[in-house]
DOMI-325860 format. One record per residue: x, y, z of N, C-alpha, C in turn; residue in one letter. Coordinates in pm, whole numbers, padded with zeros to 5 digits, always signed. Layout:
// DOMI-325860
XYZXYZXYZa
...
This chain:
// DOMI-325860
+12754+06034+10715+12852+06138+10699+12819+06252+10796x
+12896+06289+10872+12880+06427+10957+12946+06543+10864x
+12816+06633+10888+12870+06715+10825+12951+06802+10885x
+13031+06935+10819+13163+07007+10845+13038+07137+10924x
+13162+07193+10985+13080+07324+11062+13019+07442+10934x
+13111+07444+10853+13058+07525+10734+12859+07459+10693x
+12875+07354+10622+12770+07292+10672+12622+07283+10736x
+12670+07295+10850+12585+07314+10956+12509+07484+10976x
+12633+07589+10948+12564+07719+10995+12486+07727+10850x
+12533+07694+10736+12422+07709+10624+12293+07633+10577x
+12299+07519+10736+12132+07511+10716+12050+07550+10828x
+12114+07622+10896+12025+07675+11030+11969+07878+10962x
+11876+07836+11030+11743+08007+10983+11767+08089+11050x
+11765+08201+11019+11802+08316+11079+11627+08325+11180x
+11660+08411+11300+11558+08381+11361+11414+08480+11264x
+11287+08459+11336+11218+08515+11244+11233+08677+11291x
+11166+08725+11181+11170+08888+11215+11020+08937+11273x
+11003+08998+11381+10895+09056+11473+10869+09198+11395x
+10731+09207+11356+10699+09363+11334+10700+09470+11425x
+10704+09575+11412+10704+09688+11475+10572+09698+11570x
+10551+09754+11662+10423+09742+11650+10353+09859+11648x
+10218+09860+11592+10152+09982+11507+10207+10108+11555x
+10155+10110+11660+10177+10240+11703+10338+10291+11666x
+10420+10217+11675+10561+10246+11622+10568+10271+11527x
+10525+10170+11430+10534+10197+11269+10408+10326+11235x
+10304+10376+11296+10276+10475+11238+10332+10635+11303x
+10385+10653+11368+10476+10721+11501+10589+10720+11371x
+10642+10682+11370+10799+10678+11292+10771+10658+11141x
+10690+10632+11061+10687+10657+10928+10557+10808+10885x
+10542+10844+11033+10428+10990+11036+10321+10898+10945x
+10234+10804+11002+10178+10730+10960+10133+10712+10763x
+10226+10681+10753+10242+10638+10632+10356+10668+10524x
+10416+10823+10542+10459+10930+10443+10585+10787+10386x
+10639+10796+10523+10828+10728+10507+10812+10595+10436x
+10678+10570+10389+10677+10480+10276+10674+10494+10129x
+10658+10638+10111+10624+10720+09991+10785+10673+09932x
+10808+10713+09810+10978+10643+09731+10892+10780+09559x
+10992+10823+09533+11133+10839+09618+11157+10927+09698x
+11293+10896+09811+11302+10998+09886+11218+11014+09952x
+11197+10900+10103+11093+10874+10190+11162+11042+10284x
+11220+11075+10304+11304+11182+10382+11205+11329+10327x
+11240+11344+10159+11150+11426+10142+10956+11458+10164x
+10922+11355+10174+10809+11335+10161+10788+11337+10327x
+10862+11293+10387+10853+11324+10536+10803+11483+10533x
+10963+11539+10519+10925+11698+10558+10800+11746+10467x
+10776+11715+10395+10630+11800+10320+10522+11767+10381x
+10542+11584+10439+10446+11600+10521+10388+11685+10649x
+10501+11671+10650+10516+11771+10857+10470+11921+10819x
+10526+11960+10678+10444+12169+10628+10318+12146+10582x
+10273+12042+10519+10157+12061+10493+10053+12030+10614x
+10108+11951+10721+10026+11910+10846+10039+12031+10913x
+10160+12118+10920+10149+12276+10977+10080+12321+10986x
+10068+12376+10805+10053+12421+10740+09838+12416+10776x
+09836+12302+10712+09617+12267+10738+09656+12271+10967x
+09714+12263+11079+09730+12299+11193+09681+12465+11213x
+09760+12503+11169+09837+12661+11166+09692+12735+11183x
+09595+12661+11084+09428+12753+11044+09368+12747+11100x
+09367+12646+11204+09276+12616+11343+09377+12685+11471x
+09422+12797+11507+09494+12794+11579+09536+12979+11595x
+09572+13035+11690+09541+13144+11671+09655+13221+11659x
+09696+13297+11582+09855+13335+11564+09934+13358+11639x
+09887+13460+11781+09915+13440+11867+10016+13300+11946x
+09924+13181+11939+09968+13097+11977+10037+12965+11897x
+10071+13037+11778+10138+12945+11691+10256+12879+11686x
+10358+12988+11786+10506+12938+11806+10499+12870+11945x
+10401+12839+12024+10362+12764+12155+10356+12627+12113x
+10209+12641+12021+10160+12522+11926+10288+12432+11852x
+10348+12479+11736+10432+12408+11687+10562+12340+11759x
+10617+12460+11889+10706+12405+11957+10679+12285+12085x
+10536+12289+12103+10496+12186+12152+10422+12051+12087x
+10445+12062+11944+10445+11946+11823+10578+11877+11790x
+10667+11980+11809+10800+11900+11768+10866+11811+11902x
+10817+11896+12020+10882+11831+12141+10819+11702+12137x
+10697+11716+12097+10592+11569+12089+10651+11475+11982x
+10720+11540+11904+10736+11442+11802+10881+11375+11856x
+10974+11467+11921+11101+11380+11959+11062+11274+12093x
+10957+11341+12178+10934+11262+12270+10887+11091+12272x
+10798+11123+12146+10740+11023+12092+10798+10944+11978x
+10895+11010+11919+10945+10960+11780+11060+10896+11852x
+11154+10898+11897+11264+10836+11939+11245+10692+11969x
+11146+10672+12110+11109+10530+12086+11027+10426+11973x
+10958+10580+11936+10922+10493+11788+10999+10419+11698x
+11105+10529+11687+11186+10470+11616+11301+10393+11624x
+11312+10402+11747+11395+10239+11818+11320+10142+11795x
+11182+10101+11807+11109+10013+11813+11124+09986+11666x
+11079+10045+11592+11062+10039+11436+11199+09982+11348x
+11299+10058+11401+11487+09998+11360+11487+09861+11408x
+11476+09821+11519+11497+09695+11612+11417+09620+11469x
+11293+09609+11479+11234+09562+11400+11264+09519+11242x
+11265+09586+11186+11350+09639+11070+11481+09562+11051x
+11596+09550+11166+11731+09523+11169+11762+09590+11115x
+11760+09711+11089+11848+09843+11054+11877+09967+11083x
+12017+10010+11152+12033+10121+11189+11958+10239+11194x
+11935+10279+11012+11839+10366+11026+11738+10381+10907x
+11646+10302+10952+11550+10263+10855+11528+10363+10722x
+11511+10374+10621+11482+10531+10565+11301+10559+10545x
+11221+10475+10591+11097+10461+10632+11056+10572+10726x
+11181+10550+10841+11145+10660+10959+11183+10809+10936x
+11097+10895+10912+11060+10993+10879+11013+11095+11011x
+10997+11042+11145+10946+11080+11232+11066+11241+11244x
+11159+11169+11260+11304+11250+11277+11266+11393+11137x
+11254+11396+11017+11219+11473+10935+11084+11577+11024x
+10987+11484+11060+10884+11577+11089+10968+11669+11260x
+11024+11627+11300+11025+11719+11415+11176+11816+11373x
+11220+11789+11295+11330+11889+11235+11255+11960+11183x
+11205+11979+11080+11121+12017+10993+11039+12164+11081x
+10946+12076+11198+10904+12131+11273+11010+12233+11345x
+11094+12258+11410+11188+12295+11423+11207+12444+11391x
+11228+12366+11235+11251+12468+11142+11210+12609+11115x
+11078+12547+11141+10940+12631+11064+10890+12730+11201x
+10955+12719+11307+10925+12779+11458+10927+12968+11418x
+11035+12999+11359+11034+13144+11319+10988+13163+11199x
+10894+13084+11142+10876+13152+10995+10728+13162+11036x
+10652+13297+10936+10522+13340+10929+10455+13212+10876x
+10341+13149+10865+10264+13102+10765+10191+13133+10632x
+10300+13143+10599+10306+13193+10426+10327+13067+10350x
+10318+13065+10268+10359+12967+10143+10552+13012+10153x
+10533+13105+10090+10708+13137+10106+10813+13080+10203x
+10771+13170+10346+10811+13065+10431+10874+12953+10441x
+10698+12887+10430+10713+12736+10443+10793+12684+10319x
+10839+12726+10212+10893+12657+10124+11030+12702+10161x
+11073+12835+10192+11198+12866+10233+11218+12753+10360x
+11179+12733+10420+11208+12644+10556+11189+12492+10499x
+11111+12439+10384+11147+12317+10372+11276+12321+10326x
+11324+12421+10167+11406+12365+10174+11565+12398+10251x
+11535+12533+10334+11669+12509+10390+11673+12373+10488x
+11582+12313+10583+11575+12182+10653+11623+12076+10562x
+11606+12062+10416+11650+11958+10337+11797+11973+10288x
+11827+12102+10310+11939+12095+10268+12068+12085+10413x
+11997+12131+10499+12137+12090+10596+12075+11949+10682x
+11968+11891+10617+11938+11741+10686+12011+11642+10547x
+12045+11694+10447+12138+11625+10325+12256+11620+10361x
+12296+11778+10376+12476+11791+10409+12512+11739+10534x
+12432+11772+10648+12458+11726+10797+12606+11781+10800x
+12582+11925+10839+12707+11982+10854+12730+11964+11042x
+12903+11971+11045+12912+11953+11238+12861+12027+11332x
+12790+11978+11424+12822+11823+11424+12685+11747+11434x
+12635+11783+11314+12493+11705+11321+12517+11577+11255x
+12659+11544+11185+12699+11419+11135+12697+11310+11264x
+12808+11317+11293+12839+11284+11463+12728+11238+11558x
+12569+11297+11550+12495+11285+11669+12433+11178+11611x
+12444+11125+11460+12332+11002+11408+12439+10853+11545x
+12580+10903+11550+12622+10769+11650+12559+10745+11765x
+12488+10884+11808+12414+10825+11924+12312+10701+11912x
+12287+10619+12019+12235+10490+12041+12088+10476+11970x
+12025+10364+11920+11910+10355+11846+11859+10502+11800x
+11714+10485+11833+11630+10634+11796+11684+10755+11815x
+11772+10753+11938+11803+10879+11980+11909+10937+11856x
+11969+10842+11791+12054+10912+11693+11986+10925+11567x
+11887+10870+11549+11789+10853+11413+11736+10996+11410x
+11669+11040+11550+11607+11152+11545+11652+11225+11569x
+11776+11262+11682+11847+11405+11717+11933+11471+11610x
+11989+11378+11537+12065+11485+11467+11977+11549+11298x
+11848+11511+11285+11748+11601+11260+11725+11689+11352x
+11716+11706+11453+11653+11779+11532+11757+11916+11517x
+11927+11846+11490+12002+11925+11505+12027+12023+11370x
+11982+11935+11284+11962+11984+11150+11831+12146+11097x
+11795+12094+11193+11640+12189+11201+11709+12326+11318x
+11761+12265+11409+11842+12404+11451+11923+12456+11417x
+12063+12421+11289+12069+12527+11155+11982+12584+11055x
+11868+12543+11031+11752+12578+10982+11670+12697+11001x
+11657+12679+11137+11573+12728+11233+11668+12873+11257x
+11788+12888+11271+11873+13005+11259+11885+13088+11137x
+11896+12998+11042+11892+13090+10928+11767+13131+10866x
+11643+13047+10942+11522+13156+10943+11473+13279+10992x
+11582+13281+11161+11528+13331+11219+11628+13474+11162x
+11783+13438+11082+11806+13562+11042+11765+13635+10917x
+11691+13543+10841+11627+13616+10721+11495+13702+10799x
+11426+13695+10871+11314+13706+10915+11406+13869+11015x
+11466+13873+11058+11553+13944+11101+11592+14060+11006x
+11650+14033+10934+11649+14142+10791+11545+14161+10675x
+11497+14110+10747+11334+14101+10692+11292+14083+10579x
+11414+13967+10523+11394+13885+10401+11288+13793+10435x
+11212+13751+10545+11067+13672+10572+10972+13763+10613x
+10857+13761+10556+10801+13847+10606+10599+13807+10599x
+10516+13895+10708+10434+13796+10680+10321+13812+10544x
């Protein structure tokens, strides 16, 4: 009996699936966090304030908004292909593992705030709340291609963030 084409595609294997490789998967889950449940997203950004946060003490105040803005550039520089590599892998748009995108929003965020506790909690959660809503057009930028859309429109999220820090801090509702 030959079988029908129906048949045939339901005994052939999907090909196998290739892991990420390390450096990707720890790059894009901020080595480990975006495995945390629930809400690998949240646990991202707490990771990225509390890594500031223990940063911030080795580092001289002076040079703190140098420091962090040259952590987040590191993190998009580096997180994007991470996290292409890591999606590819995966077979999914946008993994919720990858967290990389959280830490450099996050980072972002936290560029005009003092290192306070306050602060940093005012800046997590305004970053969580416009990386939830993804108001325009930070909706829009996740269409960009692999990583680049995984991570930019965090990035873009963290620059509404990052504004409404910099105007509380401004009326000097932040303070150090």
């Amino acid at each position: 009996m030959i079988p029908t084409k129906t048949e045939v595609n339901t005994t052939q294997t999907a090909p196998a699936r290739v892991p990420a490789p390390l450096w990707a998967s720890l790059i894009a889950t901020f080595f480990g966090a975006g495995k945390l449940r629930p809400g690998p997203g949240t646990w991202g950004s707490a990771a990225a304030v509390l890594t500031w946060y223990g940063l911030s003490r080795w580092v001289a105040a002076a040079w703190q908004w140098e420091v962090l803005a040259l952590l987040a550039a590191l993190a998009i520089v580096v997180g994007i292909p991470a996290a292409t590599r890591f999606a590819r892998a995966s077979q999914s748009k946008d993994p919720q593992s990858v967290v990389i995108d959280e830490v450099a929003g996050q980072w972002i965020t936290l560029l005009a705030a003092p290192v306070t506790w306050k602060s940093l909690l005012v800046g997590f959660i305004l970053f969580r709340g416009f990386d939830i809503l993804k108001p325009p057009p930070v909706r829009q930028l996740e269409s960009l291609p692999e990583g680049t859309g995984i991570v930019i429109d965090d990035v873009a999220a963290g620059l509404y963030a990052l504004l409404v820090m910099t105007l509380l801090r401004h009326f000097g509702l932040l303070t150090q």
